[in-house]
N, C-alpha and C positions, 0 to 999 in steps of 0.2 A: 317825554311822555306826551304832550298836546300842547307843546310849544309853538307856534306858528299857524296855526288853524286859523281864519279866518271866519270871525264871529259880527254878527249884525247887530248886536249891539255892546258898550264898554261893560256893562253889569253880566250879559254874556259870558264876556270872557273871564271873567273875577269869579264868578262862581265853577266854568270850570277849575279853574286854576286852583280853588277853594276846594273842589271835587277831587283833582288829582293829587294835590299835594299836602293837604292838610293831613290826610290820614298817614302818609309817606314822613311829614315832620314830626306827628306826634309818638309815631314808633323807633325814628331815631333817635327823638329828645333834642333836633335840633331846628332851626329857623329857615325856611328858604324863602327868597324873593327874588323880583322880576319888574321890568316896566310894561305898562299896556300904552300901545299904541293905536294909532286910526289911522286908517290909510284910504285915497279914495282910490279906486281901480277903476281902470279903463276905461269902464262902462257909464261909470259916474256914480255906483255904489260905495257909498262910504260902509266901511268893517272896519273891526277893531281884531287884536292880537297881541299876546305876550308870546316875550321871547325866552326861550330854554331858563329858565329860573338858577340863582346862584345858590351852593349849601352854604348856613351858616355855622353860628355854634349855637348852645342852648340860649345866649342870651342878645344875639347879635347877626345879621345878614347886610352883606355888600353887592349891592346891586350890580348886576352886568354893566357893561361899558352901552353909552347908547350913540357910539358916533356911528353906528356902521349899517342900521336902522332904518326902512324907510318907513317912512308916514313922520306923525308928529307923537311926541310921548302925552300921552291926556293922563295916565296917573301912575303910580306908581300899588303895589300888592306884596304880602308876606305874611308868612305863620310866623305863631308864636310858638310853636312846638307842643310838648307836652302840657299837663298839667304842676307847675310846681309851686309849693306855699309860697316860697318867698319871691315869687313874681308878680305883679296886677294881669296876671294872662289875659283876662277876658278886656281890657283896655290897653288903645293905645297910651306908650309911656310919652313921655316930655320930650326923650331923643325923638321917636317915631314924631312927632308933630313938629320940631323943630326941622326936621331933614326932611318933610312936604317943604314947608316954608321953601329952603334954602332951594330944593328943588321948582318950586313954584307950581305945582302941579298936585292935587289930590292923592294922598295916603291911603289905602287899603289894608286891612289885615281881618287874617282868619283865627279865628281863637279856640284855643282847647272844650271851650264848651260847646260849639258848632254855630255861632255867630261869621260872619259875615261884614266888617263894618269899615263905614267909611268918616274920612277926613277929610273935610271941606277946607282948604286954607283959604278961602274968601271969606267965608264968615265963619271960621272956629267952630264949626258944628260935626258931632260925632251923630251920623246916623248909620243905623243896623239895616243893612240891605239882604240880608238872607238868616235863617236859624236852621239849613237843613245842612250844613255841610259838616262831613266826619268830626267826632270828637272823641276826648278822653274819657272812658269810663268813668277814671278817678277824680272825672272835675265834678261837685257839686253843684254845679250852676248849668248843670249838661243840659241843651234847650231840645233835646232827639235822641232818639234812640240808634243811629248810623255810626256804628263803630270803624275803628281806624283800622286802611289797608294798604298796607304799603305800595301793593304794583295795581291801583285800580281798574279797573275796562275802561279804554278807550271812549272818547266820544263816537256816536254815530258819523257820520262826516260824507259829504259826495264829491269827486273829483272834478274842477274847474277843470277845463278844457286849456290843453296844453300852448301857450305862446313862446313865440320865437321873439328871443332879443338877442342882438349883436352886442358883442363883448368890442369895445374898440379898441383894445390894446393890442390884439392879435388878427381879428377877425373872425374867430369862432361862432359860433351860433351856438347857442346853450337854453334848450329848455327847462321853463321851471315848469312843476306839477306845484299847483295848490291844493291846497284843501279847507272844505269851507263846511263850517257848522251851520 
């Protein structure tokens, strides 16, 4: 959906991701997640980017592989899906904070009630970085009125200008097209 877009800043790209996918988890009932990356480009602007996001199940997501990646991974992001009683949806769990740790890098998640929130693994601190992003009708703690859509519009996005790099294993020339929020 808006995986690889190039965003100017990491909170950028978390809320799209929050945008596309949150309402896409809470209609399947299930988890997806992804890592965000920074990368400085050519010019010497630093952007951030997540990559194509993994599905879960209702109570559980396995992150993509990050060897194949460029930039550096700065945090990691994921729904908690639907709304359901016997979950803490709207908080991260013990696993979720444990697997920043082991990661070393900042936790993200998007929650049934249109929260937004982050995990600091430097100082253990849970803070709320957006309340506009899709949620469940049936969560009581709903913080908006932005109901969930499975295939939502696109970011707006303009085309970086196409660069040639040499593949050295063959000698091909392969352009990428970016795209940048």
């Amino acid at each position: 959906m808006e995986a690889y877009i190039l965003f100017g800043s990491e909170k950028s790209a978390l809320i799209n991701f929050g945008s596309q996918y949150n309402g896409k988890s809470i209609k399947q009932g299930v988890e997806y997640g992804t890592n965000v990356y920074k990368k400085t480009a050519s010019d010497g602007k630093v952007y951030y980017y997540y990559e194509e996001p993994n599905k879960g199940t209702a109570a559980s997501v396995k992150l993509p592989s990050t060897f194949l990646n460029e930039g550096d991974r700065v945090s990691s992001v994921h729904t908690h899906g639907e709304y359901l009683k016997q979950y803490d949806n709207g908080n991260f769990s013990p696993q979720d904070k444990a697997n920043a740790e082991k990661r070393g890098v900042e936790n993200n998640v998007v929650t049934p009630d249109g929260s937004l929130k982050n995990y600091d693994v430097k100082t253990n601190k849970v803070t709320t970085l957006s309340t506009s992003m899709p949620n469940d009708p049936k969560d009581p703690e709903r913080k908006n009125n932005v109901s969930p859509n499975e295939n939502p519009a696109p970011a707006k996005t303009k085309l970086i200008e196409s660069k040639k790099v040499e593949i050295k294993t063959d000698g091909e020339i392969e352009y990428n097209h970016v795209r940048i929020m």
